[in-house]
N, C-alpha and C positions, 0 to 999 in steps of 0.2 A: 709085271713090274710094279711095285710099291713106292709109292711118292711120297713124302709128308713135307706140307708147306706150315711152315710158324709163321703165324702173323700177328700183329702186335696192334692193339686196340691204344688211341691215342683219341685228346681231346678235340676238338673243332677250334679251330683260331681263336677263334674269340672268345673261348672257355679253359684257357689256360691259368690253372692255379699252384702256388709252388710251398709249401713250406721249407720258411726260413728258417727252420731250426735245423732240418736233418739236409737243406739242400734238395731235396726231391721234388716228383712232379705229385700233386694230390688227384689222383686217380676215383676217389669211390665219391657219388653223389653227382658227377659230370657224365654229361651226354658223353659217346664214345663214339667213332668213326672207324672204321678199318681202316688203318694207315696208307696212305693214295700207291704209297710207293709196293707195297704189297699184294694188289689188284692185280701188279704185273707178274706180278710168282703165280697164282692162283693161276690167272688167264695162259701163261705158260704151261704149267702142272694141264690143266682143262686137255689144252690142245694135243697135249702128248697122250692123256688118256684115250680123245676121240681117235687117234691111230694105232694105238697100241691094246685097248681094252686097258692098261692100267689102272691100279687103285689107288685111290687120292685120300689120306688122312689129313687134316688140318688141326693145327695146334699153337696153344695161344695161352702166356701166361699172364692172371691177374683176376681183380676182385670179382662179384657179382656180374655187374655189369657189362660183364666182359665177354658173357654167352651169346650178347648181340651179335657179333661180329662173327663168330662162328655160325651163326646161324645164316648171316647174309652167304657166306662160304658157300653153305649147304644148299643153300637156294641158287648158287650161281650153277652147281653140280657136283661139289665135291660127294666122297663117298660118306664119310664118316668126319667124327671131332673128336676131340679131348681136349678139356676144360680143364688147366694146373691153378689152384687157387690155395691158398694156404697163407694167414698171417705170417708165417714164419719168411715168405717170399717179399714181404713187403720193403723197400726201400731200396730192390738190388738192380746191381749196376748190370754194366754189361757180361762182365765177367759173372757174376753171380747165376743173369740170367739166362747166359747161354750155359751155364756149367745143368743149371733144374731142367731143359729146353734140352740138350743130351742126351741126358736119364731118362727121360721121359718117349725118346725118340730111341734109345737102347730096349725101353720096356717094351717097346710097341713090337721092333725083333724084325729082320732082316730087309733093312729098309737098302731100296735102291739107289733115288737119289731124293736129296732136300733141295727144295726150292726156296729159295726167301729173296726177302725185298733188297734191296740196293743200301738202302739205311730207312731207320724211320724219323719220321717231321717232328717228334718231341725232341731228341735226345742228338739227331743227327750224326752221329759217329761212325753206320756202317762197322760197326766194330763183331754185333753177334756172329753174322753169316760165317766170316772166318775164328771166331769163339768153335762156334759148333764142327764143325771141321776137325779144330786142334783137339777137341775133347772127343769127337768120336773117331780119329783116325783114319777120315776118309780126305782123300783128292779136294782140292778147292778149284774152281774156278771165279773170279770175282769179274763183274762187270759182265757180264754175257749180254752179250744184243744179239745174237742169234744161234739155233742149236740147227748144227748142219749135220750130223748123223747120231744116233742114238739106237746102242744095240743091246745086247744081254752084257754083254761086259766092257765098255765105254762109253764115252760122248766125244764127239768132236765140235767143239763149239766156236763161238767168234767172240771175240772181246774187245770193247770199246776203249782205249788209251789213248792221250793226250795226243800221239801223234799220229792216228789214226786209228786203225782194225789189227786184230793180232789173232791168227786159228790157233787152238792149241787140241788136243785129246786128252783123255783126263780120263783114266781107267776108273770104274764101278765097285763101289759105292760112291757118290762122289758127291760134295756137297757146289751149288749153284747161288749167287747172286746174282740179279736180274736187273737190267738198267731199261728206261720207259720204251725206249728203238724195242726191243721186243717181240711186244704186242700191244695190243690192244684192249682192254679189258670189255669185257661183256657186261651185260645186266642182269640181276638174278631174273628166274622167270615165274609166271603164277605157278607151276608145276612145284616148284624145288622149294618156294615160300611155305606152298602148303605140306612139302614133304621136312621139312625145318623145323615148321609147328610142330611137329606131330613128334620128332626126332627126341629123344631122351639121352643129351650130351652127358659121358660121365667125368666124373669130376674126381680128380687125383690131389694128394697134399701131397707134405712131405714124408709122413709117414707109408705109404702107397708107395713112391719112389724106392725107400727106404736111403734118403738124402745123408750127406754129410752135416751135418747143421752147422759147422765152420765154414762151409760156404753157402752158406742161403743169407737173403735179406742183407740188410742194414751191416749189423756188425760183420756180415761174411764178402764184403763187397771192397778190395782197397781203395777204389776213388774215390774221393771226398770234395766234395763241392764246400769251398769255403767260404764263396760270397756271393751274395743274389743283389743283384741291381738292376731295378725297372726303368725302359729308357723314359724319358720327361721327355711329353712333345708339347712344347710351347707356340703357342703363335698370336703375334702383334697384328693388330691392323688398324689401317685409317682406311674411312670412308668419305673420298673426293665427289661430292655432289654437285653439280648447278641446275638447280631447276628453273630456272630464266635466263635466257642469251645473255644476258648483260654476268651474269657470275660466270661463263665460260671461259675469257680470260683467265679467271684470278684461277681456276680452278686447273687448269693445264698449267700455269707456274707452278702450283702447289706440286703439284704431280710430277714435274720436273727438277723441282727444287727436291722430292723424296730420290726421283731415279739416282740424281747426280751424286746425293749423300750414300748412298750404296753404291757408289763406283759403278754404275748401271750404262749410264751414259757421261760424255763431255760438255758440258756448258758453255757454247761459244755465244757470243754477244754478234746482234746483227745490227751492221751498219746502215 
């Protein structure tokens, strides 16, 4: 059985940069994290391997720094990578980037099943998983919390909905979303760190693909982010002191006279 999981390299919280011209996330010069929600593909993909012998490709589109994350893959156990990086990719949506993320899983040639994340923390959409599906013509299942039989030509899985659990079967090749119920992900080990180092990820553009360049990047992408607004967090304060018994009083009126002005409390008078 052949696996290939896409995972998507996203910034750390507190490293989030956007350009307001084109609407995008600015991706090159920022630490990069494997998107949390992707751990749980990986750690899925793993576990099917450790019963099956399966092999596990990882793949992941975006600049330089993007090999990080592939490499943490490799050291958790995957088998192999492929690094999609090409200016021409730059500024695309989801459509765009499940359309290069296809091609590239078409190039690789008689894949089983895909594993991806549920959605990832920058863009939140959840939209590729089912992208890649439409564009390679395989079975979808979305939400999966757990895979109850997997053979040479199905899956019989469980999926997570609003009003509970739902089994479905989904004939081979088929493409998978993973929701956290799962699993559990593991930690790369020194073994697979040091087999990562060593590993020489190759690296695909659009030319390699041999892409449509109407749909790559920026102008190949129809969603248009038209307006960026950073929320404003403001905050007022007064600081209520008495540092001698005798300012105690006055200092609980104060404090009372704030609650009651923010409808906090009722102010009754004691007789």
């Amino acid at each position: 059985m052949y696996i290939v999981v896409p995972i998507k390299q996203v910034p750390e919280t507190s490293n989030v940069k956007m350009d307001r011209e084109t609407g995008t996330m600015i991706r090159s010069g920022s630490d990069a994290i494997v998107n949390p929600l992707d751990l749980y593909a990986l750690e899925t993909a793993l576990r099917i391997k450790e019963k099956t012998g399966a092999r596990i490709t990882v793949l992941t589109m975006g600049p330089a720094n993007a090999a990080k994350v592939l490499k943490e893959a490799i050291a958790m156990g995957c088998d192999d990578a492929v690094h999609l990086s090409d200016r021409a990719f730059g500024g695309s949506d989801t459509w765009a980037t499940s359309y290069t993320l296809a091609e590239a899983i078409k190039k690789l040639g008689n894949v089983d099943l895909v594993i991806a994340g549920e959605r990832a923390t920058d863009g939140d959409t959840g939209q590729v998983g089912p992208g890649l599906a439409s564009w390679l013509s395989m079975s979808l299942v979305t939400y999966t919390s757990a895979i109850e039989e997997l053979t040479d030509t199905y899956i019989v899985a469980e999926r997570l909905v609003e009003e509970g659990y739902q089994k479905v079967k989904a004939m081979l090749p088929s493409v998978l979303t993973v929701v956290k119920e799962i699993a559990s992900p593991r930690l790369p080990t020194l073994r697979g760190k040091k087999r990562a180092m060593a590993m020489d990820i190759p690296l695909w553009g659009a030319l390699d693909l041999n892409l449509d360049s109407t749909n790559l990047g920026l102008l190949g992408s129809p969603t248009r982010v038209v307006k960026i607004e950073s929320p404003k967090l403001t905050r007022s304060c007064k600081v209520v002191t008495a540092s001698e018994e005798e300012a105690i009083p006055g200092a609980v009126d104060e404090l009372l006279q704030f609650l009651s002005s923010k409808d906090l409390l009722t102010m009754r008078k004691v007789k």
